[in-house]
C-alpha positions in Angstrom: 162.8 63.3 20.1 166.5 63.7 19.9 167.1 65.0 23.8 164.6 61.3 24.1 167.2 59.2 22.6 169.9 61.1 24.4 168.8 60.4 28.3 167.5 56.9 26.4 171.2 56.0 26.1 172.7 57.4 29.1 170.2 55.2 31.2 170.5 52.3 29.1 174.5 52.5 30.3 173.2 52.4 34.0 171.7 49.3 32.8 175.0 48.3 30.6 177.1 48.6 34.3 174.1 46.2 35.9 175.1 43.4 33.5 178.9 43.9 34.1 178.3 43.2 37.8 176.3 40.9 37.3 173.3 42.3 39.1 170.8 40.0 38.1 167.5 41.1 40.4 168.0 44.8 39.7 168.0 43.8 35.9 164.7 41.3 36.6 163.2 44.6 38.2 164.1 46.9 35.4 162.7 44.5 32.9 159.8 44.6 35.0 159.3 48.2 35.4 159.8 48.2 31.8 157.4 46.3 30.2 154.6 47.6 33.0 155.6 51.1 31.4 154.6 49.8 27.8 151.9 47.4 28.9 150.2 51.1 30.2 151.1 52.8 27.6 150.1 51.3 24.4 146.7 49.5 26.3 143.8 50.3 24.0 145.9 52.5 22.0 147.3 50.6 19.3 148.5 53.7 17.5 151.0 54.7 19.6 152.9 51.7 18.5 154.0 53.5 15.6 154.8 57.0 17.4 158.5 56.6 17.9 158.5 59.6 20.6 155.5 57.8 22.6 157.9 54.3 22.4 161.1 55.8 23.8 159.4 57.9 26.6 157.7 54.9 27.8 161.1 52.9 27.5 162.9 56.2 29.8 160.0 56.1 32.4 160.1 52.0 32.7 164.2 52.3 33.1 164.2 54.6 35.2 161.6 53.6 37.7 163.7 50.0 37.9 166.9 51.7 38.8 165.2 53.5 41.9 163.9 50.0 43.2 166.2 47.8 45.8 167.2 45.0 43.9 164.8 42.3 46.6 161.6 44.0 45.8 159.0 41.5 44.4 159.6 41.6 40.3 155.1 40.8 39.9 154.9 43.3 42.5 157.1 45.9 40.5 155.1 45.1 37.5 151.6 45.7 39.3 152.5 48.6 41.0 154.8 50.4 37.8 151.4 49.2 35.6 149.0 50.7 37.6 150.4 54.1 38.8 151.2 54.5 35.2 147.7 53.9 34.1 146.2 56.3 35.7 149.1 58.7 35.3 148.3 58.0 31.8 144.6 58.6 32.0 143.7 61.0 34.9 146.9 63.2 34.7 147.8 63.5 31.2 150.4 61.0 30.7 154.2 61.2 29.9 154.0 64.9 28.6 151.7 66.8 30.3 151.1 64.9 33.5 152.3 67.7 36.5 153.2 65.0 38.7 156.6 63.3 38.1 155.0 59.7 37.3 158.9 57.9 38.2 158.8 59.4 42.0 155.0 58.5 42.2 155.9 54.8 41.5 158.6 54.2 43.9 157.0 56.1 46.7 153.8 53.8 46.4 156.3 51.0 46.3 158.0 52.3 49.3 154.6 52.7 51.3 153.9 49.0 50.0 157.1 47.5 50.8 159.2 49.2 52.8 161.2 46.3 54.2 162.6 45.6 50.8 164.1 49.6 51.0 167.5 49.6 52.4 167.9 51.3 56.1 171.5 52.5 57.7 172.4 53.6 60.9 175.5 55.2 62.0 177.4 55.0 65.4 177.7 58.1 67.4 181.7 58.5 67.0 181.3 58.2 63.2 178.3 60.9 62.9 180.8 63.2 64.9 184.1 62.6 62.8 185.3 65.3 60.5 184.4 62.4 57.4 181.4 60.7 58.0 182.0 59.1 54.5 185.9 58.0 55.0 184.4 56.3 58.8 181.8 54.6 56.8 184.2 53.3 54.0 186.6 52.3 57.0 184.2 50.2 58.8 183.0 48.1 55.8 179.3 50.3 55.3 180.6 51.0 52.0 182.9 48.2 50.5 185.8 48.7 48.5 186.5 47.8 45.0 189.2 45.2 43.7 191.2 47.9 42.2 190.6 51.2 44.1 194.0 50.7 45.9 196.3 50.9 42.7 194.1 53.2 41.0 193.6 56.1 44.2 197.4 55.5 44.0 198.2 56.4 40.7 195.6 59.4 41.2 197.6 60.6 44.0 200.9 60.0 42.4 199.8 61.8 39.0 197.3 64.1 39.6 196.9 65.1 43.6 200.7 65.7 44.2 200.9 68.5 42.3 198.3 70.3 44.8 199.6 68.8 47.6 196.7 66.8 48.6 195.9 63.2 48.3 192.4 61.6 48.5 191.9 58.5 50.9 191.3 55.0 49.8 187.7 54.1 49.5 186.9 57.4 47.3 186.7 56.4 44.2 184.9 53.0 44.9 182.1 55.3 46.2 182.0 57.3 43.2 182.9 53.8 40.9 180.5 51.9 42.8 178.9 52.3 46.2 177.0 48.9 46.2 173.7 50.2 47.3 171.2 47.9 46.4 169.1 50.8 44.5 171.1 50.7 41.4 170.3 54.8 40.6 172.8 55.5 43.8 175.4 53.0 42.9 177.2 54.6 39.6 178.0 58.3 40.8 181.0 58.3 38.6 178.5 57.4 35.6 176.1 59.7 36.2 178.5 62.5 36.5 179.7 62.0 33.1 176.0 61.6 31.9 175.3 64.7 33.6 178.1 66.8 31.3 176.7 65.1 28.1 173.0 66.1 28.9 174.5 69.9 29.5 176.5 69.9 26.6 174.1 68.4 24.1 171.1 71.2 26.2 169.5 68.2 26.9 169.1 69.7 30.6 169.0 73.1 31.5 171.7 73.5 33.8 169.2 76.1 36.0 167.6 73.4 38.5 170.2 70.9 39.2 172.7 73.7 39.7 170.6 75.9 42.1 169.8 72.4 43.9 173.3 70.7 44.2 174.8 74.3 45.3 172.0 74.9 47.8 171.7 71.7 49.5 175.7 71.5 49.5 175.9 74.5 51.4 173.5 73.9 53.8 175.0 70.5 54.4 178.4 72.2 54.9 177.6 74.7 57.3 174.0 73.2 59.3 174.3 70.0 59.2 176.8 69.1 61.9 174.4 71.9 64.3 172.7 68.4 64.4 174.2 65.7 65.3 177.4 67.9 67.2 180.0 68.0 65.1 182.9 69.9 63.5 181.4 73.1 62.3 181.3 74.0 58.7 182.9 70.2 58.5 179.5 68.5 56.8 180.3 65.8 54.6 178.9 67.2 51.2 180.5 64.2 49.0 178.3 61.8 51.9 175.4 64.0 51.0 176.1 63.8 47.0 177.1 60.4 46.3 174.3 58.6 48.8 170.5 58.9 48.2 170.7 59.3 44.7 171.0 62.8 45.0 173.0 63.2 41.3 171.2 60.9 40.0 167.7 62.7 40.9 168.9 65.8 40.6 170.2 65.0 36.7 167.3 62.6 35.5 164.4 63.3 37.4 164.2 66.9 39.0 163.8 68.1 35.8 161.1 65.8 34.3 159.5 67.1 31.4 156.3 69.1 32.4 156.6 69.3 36.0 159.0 72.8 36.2 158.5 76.4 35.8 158.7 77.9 32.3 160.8 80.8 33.3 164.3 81.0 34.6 163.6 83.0 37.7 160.8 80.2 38.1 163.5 77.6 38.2 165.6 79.4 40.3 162.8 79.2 42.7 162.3 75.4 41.9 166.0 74.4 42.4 166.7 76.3 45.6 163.0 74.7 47.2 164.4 71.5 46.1 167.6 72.0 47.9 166.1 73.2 50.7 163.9 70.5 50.8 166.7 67.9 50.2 168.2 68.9 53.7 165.3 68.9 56.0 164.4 65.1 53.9 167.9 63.5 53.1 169.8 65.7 55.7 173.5 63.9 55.6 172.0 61.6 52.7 171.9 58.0 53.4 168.0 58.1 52.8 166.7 54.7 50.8 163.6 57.1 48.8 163.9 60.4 50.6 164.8 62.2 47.1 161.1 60.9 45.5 159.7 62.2 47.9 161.5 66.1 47.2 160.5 65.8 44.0 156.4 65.4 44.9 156.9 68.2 46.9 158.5 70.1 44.4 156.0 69.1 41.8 153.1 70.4 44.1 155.6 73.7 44.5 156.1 73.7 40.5 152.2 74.4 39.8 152.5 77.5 42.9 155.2 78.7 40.4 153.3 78.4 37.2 150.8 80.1 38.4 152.6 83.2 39.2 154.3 83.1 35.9 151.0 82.8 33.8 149.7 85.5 36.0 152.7 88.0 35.1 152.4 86.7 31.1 148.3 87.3 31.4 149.3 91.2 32.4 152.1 91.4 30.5 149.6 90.0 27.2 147.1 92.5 28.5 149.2 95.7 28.9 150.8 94.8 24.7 147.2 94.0 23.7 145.6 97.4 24.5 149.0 99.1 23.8 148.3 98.0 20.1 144.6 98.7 20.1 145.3 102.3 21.3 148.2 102.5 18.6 145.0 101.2 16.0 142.9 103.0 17.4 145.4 106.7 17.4 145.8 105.7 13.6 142.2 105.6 12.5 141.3 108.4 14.0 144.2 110.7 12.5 
């Protein structure tokens, strides 16, 4: 219940940075998503109104299902759809604890078959796919906007802090980790969900096995096979383009690790993380993707039960080989 409150907060501060900005529809589609979660929930089950655990997973799932929605999307749509999937998450696949499939991505990817003009779409000229920074050509020609203040402050960062390793970032940077603008408010605060990212660590909230595996895997592969692709500067991908679009911190921090859908083991998250990266480049490839990372985490779910599996095969034998060790051990003793 405690790691419950914990992610309750940090998503409730996504929320907190809506109402700064003053993003009104991603808010109406949060409250939306919100109350569908509880209206699915607590339907015919009157008792879980006073189970504090059932109340703030419900509140998580319903936050978290808004901030993956483009702020047009219908808010009666959002609430038919979140109500729904939920429902018979709830019913068919065990609900919020035991349900195998993530119920979050399930949500937006029906939404995103429903309404996939509402989802946000980019394209990117030739000469900027080729450049050695996608992300810096994109900030330069207005795809991602810049903030009021990320002049003075990328100054005082390269006064202070980049001189003394003679390197300086370019303006632009830090509005896209501030605030890209993306309509899907889940990629907009990367700066935000770093920092929620170190308290979930720090407080074991998350184990640090699957987004690590993922974010170094798909990094890599970014770096060195992306540009194979599109012809550009080898081992020049844009991994920060790759990290700070898509969601990708934001999945990899709150959702790839969804209670009940991953191994129980460490190697079996090894194995999760590194599929998940893997996954991430063939789906997301430079990033940029409006719902590609919902639909790495189905996959991955599917993947997650393959994993299982194996693991309660190995504890089955392992259980079998200590059981008739002890029964021979009985068995030795009675008879001396």
């Amino acid at each position: 219940r405690f790691e419950s409150y914990i992610v309750f907060f940090l998503l409730l501060l996504q929320v907190a940075m809506l109402f700064v900005t003053r993003s009104f529809d991603s808010l109406f589609i949060i409250l939306s998503s919100f109350a569908a979660s509880f209206a699915a929930e607590f339907l015919n089950t009157e008792k879980n109104y006073r189970d504090s655990f059932v109340v703030i997973t419900a509140a998580i799932r319903g936050i978290a299902i808004g901030l993956m929605l483009p702020e047009g999307f219908p808010f009666a749509a959002v609430f038919f759809i979140t109500f729904f999937v939920i429902f018979l998450n709830k019913h068919t696949l065990g609900g919020f604890a035991n349900s195998w499939i993530n119920p979050v991505a399930i949500t937006v990817a029906i939404c995103w078959i429903i309404g996939m003009k509402f989802f946000p779409s980019f394209s990117i000229s030739e000469p900027a796919l080729q450049s050695r920074n996608i992300a810096l050509s994109l900030i330069q020609n207005g795809t991602f906007p810049l903030n009021s203040f990320d002049v003075s402050v990328t100054n005082f960062l390269n006064r202070r802090l980049f001189s003394f390793f003679g390197v300086s970032i370019p303006e632009g940077y830090f509005s896209l980790f501030w605030d890209s603008h993306s309509i899907i408010p889940a990629f907009r605060f990367n700066l935000l969900t770093l920092v929620s990212s170190i308290v979930l660590l720090a407080t074991e909230v998350l184990n640090p096995i699957i987004p690590a595996v993922f974010i170094f895997t798909y990094s890599v592969l970014v770096k060195l096979l992306a540009p194979l692709f599109y012809d550009g500067f080898f081992l020049h991908g844009d991994i920060i383009l790759a990290l700070l679009t898509s969601g990708t911190l934001f999945g990899a921090f709150f959702l790839l690790s969804w209670h009940g859908t991953t191994p129980f083991s460490n190697r079996g998250k090894w194995f999760y993380g590194f599929f998940a990266g893997v996954l991430a480049f063939f789906i997301l490839g430079i990033g940029l993707s409006p719902v590609g990372f919902v639909f790495i985490i189905l996959v991955t779910n599917v993947f997650s039960l393959v994993i299982q599996e194996v693991e309660n095969h190995f504890i089955r034998d392992y259980a079998n080989s200590v059981l008739t060790q002890q029964v021979k051990a009985v068995k030795e003793g009675v008879d001396a």
